[in-house]
N, C-alpha and C positions, 0 to 999 in steps of 0.2 A: 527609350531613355534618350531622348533625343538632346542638343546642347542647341544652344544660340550661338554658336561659331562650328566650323566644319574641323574636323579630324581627318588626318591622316594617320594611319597605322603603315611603321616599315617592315615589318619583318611577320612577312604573312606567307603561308605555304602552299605549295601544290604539289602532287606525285604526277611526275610525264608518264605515259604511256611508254614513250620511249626505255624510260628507267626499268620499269615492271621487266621487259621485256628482254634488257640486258640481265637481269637476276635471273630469271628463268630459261634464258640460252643457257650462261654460268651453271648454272644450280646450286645458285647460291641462294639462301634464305634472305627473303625479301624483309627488313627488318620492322617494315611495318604491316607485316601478315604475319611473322614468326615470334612477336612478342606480345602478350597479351595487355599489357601495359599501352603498348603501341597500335595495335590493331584498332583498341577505340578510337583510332582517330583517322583512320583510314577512308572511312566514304568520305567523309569531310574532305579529304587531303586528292584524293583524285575527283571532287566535284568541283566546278567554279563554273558557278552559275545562279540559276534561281536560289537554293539555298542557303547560299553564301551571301549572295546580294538581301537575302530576306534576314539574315544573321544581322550584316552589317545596318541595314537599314533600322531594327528594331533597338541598336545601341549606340544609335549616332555615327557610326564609323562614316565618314563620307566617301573614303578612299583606301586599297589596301597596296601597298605595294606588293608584286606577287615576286616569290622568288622560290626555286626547289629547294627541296628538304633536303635534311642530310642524307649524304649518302654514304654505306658503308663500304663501298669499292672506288675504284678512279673510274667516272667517265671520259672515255675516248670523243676527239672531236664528232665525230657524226652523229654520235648520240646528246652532248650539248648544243648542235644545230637544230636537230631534230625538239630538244626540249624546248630551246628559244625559240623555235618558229611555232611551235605550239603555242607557247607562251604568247607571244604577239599574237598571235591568232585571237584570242582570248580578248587581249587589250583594243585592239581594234573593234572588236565587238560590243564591249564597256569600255570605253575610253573615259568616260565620267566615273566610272567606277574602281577602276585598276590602273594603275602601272606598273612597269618591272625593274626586276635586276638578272642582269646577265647571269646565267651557271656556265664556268669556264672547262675545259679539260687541263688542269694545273697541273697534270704528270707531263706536260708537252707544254712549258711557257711559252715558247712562240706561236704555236697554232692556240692557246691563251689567250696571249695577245692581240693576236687579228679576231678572234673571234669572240673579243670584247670590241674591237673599235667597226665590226661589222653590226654588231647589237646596238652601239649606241649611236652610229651614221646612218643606219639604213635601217633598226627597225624600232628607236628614236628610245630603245631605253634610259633607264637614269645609274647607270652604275653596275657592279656585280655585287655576288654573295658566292663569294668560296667558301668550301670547307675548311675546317681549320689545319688540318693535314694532307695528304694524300699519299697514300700506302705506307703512311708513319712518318713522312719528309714534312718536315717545315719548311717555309719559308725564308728561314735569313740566311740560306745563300745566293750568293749572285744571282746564280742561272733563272734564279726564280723571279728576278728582277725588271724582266722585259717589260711582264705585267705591271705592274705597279709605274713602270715609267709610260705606255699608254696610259694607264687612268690619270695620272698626271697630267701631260697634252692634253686628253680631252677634258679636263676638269672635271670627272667625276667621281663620287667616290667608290670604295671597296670595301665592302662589308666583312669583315670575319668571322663567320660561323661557326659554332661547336660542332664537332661529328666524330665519327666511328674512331675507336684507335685500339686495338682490341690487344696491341703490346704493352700499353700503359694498364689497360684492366687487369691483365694477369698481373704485372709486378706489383701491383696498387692496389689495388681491388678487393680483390680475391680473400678469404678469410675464413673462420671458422662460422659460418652462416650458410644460407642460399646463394645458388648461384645467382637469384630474383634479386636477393641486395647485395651481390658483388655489381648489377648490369648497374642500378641506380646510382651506384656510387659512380662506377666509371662513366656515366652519363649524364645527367639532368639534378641529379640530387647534388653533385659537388667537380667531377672529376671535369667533365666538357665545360666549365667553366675556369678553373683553374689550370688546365692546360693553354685554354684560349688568352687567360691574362698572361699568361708564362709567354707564350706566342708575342705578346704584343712585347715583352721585353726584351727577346732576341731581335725579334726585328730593330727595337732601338740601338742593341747593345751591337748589332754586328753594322750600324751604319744607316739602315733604309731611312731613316729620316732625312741623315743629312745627303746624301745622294739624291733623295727628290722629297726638299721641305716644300712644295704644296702638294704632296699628297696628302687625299683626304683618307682618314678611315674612320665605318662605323664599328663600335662591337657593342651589345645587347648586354641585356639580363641585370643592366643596372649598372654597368662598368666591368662586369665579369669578375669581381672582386676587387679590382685594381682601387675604386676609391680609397676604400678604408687601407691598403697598406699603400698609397700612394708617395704620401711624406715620408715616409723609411727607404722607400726604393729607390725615391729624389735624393732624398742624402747619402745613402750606400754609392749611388754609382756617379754621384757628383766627388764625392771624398775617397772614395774605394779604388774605384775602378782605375782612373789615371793609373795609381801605381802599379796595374797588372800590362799599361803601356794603352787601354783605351782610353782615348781622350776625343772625347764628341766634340763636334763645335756647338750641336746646339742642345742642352740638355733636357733628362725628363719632364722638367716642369714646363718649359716650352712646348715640346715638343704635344703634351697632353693637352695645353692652352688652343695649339694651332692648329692640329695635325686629327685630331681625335675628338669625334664624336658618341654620343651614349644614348643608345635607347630603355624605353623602361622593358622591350619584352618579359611577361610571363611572371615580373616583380611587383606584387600591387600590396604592396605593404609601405608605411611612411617610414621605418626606421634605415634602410637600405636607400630610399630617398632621401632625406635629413643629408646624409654621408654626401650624395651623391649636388646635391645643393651648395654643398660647402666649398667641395670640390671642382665644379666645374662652372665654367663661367655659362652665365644663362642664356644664350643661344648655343650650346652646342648638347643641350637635353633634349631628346627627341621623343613619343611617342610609339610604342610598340604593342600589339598583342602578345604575340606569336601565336595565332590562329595555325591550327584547329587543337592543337596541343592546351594551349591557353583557351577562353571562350571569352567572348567580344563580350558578352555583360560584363565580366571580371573587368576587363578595360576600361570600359563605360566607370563601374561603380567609384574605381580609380579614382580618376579622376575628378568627381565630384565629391571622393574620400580628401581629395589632396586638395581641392578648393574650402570645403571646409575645413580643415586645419589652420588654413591661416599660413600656411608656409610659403604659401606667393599667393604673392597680388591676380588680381584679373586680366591684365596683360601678360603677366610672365605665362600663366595656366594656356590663354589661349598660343605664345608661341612654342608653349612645350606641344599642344595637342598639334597645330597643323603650321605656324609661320615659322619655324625653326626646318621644316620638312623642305619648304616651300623653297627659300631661299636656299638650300644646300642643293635640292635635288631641281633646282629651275624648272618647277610646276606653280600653276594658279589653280587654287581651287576656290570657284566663285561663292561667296558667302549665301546666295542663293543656292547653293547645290550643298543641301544640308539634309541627312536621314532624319525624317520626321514620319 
């Protein structure tokens, strides 16, 4: 399914060897061997290689950015060294084929920090993919701030990914059903996106914008929900909030204009895009699989779903696919280097 313009996909997955290996010290249930839901994605997720390049090639993908999956424990720095040099290892090898994002240890922000400005000086990545938690902590406080002001300095951005939170599943969750549909719920079906948009409004509401307005960040899945309740949230914490004594300098809708980018991961429906069209100015729409969870034809078919519609032009389609990438994540990918 090849296109006449090159595709970039962000948010593409791998399992480190590394990681397997922390679970099994632990013994702790490695969550994509202990769920049958999840397991199917398993060779996929620790192969990148022929497969994956023969995936990519039969649906156009030109490029995948490679970044770890979630994980349901905190990695310690030697095991995010170990996954990153992995990682490069890989990219050096297809360098026409891949690039990455940093995996931080975010229970320790300053070994975080260095060991994102280590990833993108020395082993030339384009940004990180944290989890959206780490052992239940968010990010709007300070301490967690170091990182965000390295990606700032080095202009790159921060992805926020959905992951494990196994406190919100019980309060949340959990129900007169399976335990099968308490996991979906707290995971992929609704919960790891609704917490990730919630995430994106503490960080607003407790400051990190305005502490460091050019920070970049991605989050996936079409906005994480954020489009559609976008204008309500803009107005609450523009009219609301002052009177609880928060008073931003630079607000929601700013801040989403500036600050905030969206990929389509894993969303290939046009009604969740329509929203997301409306709402976001169009260079900061990006393309996403989320491979191997997602399947690259699904991507593919996408986007020729979304060309025919009629909901953008032939320019806008080709910077959603690969010139919106391009220029955020400061890569060329040559219009010659196209999966055919």
């Amino acid at each position: 399914m090849p296109f006449s313009f090159p595709v970039i996909a962000l948010e593409e997955h791998f399992l480190a060897d590394a990681v397997v290996e922390v679970y099994d010290a632990a013994k702790i249930v490695d969550p994509y061997e202990g769920s049958v839901v999840l397991r199917r994605c398993r060779a996929n997720l620790v192969e990148v290689g022929d497969v994956r390049l023969d995936s990519m090639k039969e649906s156009g993908i030109t490029l995948q950015v490679l970044s770890h999956v979630a994980n349901s424990i905190a990695l310690d720095l030697p095991t995010c060294v170990k996954v990153n040099d992995q990682l490069a290892w890989r990219v050096a090898t297809w360098p026409q084929q891949f690039s990455a994002f940093a995996t931080l240890p975010m229970k320790n922000p300053s070994e975080a920090a260095a060991e994102l400005r280590r990833c993108v000086d020395e082993l030339g990545f384009r940004g990180a993919l944290i989890d959206n938690n780490t052992e239940g902590q968010f990010y709007d406080h300070p301490s967690f701030w170091e990182v965000f002001q390295v990606a700032e300095e080095l202009d790159v951005p921060v992805y926020l990914h959905p992951t494990y939170n196994d406190q919100a599943k019980t309060l949340l969750c959990e129900g007169s059903y399976p335990d099968a549909v308490a996991q979906t719920l707290a995971t992929h079906a609704w919960g790891w996106h609704s917490e990730t948009a919630l995430h994106v409004l503490r960080l607003f509401a407790a400051g990190l914008f305005d502490k460091h307005p050019r920070l970049k960040m991605i989050i996936g899945h079409m906005g994480e929900m954020l489009p559609f309740q976008l204008d309500r949230v803009c107005r609450i914490s523009s009219t609301q909030w002052p009177m609880a004594g928060v008073k931003l300098e630079r607000q929601l809708r700013q801040v989403w204009d500036e600050n905030i980018w969206v990929t389509t991961s894993g969303m290939f429906t046009l009604a969740p895009m329509a929203t997301l069209l409306r709402q976001c100015k169009p260079d900061r729409i990006l393309f996403s699989v989320d491979y191997p969870f997602s399947r690259n034809e699904w991507g593919a078919s996408f986007l020729n779903l979304l060309k025919e519609s009629g909901m953008v032009c032939d320019q806008m389609l080709e910077d959603i696919a690969y010139r919106n990438a391009e220029k955020l994540l400061k890569i060329k990918v040559s219009t010659d280097t196209k999966a055919v």
